[in-house]
C-alpha positions in Angstrom: -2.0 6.1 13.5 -5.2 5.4 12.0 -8.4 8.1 11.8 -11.7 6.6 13.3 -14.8 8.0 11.9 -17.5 8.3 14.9 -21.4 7.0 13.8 -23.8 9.7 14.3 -26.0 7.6 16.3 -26.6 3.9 18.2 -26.4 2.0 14.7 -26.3 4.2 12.3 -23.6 4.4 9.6 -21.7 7.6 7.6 -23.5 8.5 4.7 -22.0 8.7 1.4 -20.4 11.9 0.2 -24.0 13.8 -1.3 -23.7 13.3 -5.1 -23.3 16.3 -7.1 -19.9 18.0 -8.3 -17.2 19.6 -5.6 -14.2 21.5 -5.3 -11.5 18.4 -4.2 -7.7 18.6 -4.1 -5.3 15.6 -4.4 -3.2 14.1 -1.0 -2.3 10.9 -1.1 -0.9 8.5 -3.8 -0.4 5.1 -2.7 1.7 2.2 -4.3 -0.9 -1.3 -3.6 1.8 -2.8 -5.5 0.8 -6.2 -8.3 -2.3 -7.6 -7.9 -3.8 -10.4 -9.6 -7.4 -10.0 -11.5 -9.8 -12.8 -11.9 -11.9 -11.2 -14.4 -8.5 -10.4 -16.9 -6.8 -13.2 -15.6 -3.8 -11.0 -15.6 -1.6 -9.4 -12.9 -1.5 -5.4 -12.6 0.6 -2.9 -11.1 -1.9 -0.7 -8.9 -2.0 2.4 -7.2 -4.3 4.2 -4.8 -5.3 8.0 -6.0 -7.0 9.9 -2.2 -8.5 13.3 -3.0 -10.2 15.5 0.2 -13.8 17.7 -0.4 -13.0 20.6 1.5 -16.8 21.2 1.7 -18.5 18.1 3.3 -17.0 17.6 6.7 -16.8 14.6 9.3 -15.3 14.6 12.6 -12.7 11.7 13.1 -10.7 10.7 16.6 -7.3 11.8 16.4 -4.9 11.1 19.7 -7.9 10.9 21.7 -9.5 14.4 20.4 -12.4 15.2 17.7 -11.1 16.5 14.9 -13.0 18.1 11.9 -11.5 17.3 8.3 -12.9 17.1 4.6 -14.6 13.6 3.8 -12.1 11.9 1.6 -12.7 9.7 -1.5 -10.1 7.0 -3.8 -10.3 5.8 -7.0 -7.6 2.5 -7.4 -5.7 2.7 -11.2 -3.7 0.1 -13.1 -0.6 1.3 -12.8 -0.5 2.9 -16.7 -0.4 5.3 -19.2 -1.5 3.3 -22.2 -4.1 5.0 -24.8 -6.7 3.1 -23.1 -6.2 3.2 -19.5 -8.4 5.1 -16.7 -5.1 6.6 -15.6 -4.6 8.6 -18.4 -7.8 9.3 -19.3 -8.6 11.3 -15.5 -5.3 12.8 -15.6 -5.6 14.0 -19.1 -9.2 15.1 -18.3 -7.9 16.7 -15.1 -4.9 19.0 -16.1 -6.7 19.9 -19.5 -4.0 19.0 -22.1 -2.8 15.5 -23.3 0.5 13.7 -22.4 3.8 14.6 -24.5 5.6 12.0 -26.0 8.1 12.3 -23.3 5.8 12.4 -20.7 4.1 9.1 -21.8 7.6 7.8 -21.0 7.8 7.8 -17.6 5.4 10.3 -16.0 5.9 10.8 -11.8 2.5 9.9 -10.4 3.2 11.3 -7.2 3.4 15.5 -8.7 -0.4 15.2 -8.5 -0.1 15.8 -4.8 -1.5 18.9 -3.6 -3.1 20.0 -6.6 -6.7 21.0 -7.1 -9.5 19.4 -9.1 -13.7 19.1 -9.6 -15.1 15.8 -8.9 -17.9 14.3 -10.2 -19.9 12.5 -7.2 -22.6 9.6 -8.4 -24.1 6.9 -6.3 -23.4 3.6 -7.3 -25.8 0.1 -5.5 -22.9 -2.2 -4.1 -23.7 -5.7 -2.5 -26.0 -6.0 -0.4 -28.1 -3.4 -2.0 -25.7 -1.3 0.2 -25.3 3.1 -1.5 -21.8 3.9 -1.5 -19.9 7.2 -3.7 -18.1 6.8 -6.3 -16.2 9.4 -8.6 -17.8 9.8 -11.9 -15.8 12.6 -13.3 -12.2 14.5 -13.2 -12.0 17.9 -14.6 -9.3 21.0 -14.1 -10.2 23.8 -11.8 -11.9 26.7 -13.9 -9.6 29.4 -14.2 -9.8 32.1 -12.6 -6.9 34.8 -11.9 -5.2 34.8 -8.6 -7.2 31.3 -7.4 -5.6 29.1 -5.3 -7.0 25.6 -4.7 -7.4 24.7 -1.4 -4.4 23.0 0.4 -5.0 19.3 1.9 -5.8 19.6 5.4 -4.6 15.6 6.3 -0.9 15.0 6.0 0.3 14.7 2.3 1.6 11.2 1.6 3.3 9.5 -1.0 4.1 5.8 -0.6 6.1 4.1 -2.9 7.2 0.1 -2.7 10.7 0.3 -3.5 11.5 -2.0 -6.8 14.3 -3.8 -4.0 11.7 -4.3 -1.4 11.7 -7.6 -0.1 8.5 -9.6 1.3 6.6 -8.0 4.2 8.4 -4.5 3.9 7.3 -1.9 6.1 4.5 0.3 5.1 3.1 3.9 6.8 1.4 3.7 10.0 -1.0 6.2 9.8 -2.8 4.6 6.2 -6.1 3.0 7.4 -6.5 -1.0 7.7 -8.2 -2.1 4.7 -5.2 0.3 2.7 -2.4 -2.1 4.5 -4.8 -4.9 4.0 -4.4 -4.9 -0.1 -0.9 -3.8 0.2 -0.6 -7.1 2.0 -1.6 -9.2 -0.7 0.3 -8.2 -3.5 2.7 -10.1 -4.8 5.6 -7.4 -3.0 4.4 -8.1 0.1 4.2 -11.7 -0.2 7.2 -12.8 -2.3 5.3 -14.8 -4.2 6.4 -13.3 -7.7 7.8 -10.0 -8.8 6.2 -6.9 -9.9 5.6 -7.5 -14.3 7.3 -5.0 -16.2 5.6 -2.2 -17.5 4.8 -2.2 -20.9 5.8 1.4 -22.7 2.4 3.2 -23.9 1.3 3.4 -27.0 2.0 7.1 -28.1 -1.2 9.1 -30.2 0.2 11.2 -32.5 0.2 15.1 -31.8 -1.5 15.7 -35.3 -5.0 13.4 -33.5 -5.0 15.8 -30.1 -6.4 18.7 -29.5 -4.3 20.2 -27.3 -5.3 23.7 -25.3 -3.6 26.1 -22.8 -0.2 25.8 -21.9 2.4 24.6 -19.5 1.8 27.8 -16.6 -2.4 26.8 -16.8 -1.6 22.9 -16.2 -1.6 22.2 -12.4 1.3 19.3 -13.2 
């Protein structure tokens, strides 16, 4: 079941989340499955990263009652941890330390859930000349002794197309329309291919990172 944000006003429309830097924590990772790109001419596996800001609110219909929650905010990946790719750079940036060797072979997207981060929030001119927020920066938590991030306050959620999913598989009910929308055209959902295999990452050699803290300060 779907969240409907209410408009403030005859008209109006919700503001972007202020720009500045906020407290956020990770609950949602969502599988969009292959998707073809006209400006790489190549097809991509893609996923879906939803993060809540505790401290700028919105109230949303819920089974016919207001409810107050965190505004939420994405960022979509490629699907990989190669030397080069946004994935690895934010969650790099975000636990503080760089990927091991074996972790650069197959790391589990979905631990992120749950776990705390700062956001960097920047305004960005979309079409239309239309003002919309967009996520600048990833960074760990500072550390502090005894600090808990805050826990997600909308249902966790993990969705994952299974690799022997056939066409038009079935998909959450409560992820919003335009979510289901690009799940719909991938190539999963259509049949109209199969998901490319993932290249293995090219591996930087330990001696090149500088590598800080330690497995009990990393929030995954």
């Amino acid at each position: 079941m779907g969240l409907i944000a209410k408009e403030t006003g005859s008209g109006s429309s919700i503001e972007p989340i202020p720009e500045g830097t906020y407290e956020a924590v990770c609950y949602a990772v969502i599988d969009l499955g292959t998707h073809y790109s006209e400006t790489f001419k190549k097809e991509a596996h893609k996923v879906l990263i939803q993060w809540e800001i505790p401290e700028c609110r919105i109230t949303v219909e819920r089974d016919g009652k207001d409810v107050d929650l965190p505004r939420v905010i994405s960022r979509r990946y490629t699907m990989s941890l190669h030397k080069k790719a946004a994935l690895r750079h934010d969650l790099e940036a975000w636990r503080g330390k760089a990927f091991t060797e074996d972790e650069l072979a197959g790391f589990d997207v979905s631990t992120i859930v749950g776990h705390g981060c700062l956001l960097g929030i920047v305004h960005e001119e979309g079409k239309e000349g239309k003002v919309y927020a967009g996520i600048s920066s990833i960074l760990a938590l500072p550390r502090v002794k005894g600090r808990k991030p805050a826990a997600p306050e909308n249902e966790p959620l993990v969705f994952s197309i299974p690799e022997d999913a056939g066409p038009r598989f079935a998909v959450p009910e409560t992820l919003p329309d335009w979510i289901v929308q690009t799940i719909k055209e991938s190539r999963e959902w259509t049949g109209k291919g199969q998901r490319p295999a993932i290249q293995p990452p090219t591996v930087v050699d330990e001696k090149d990172v500088e590598i800080s803290g330690n497995d009990e300060e990393m929030p995954f």
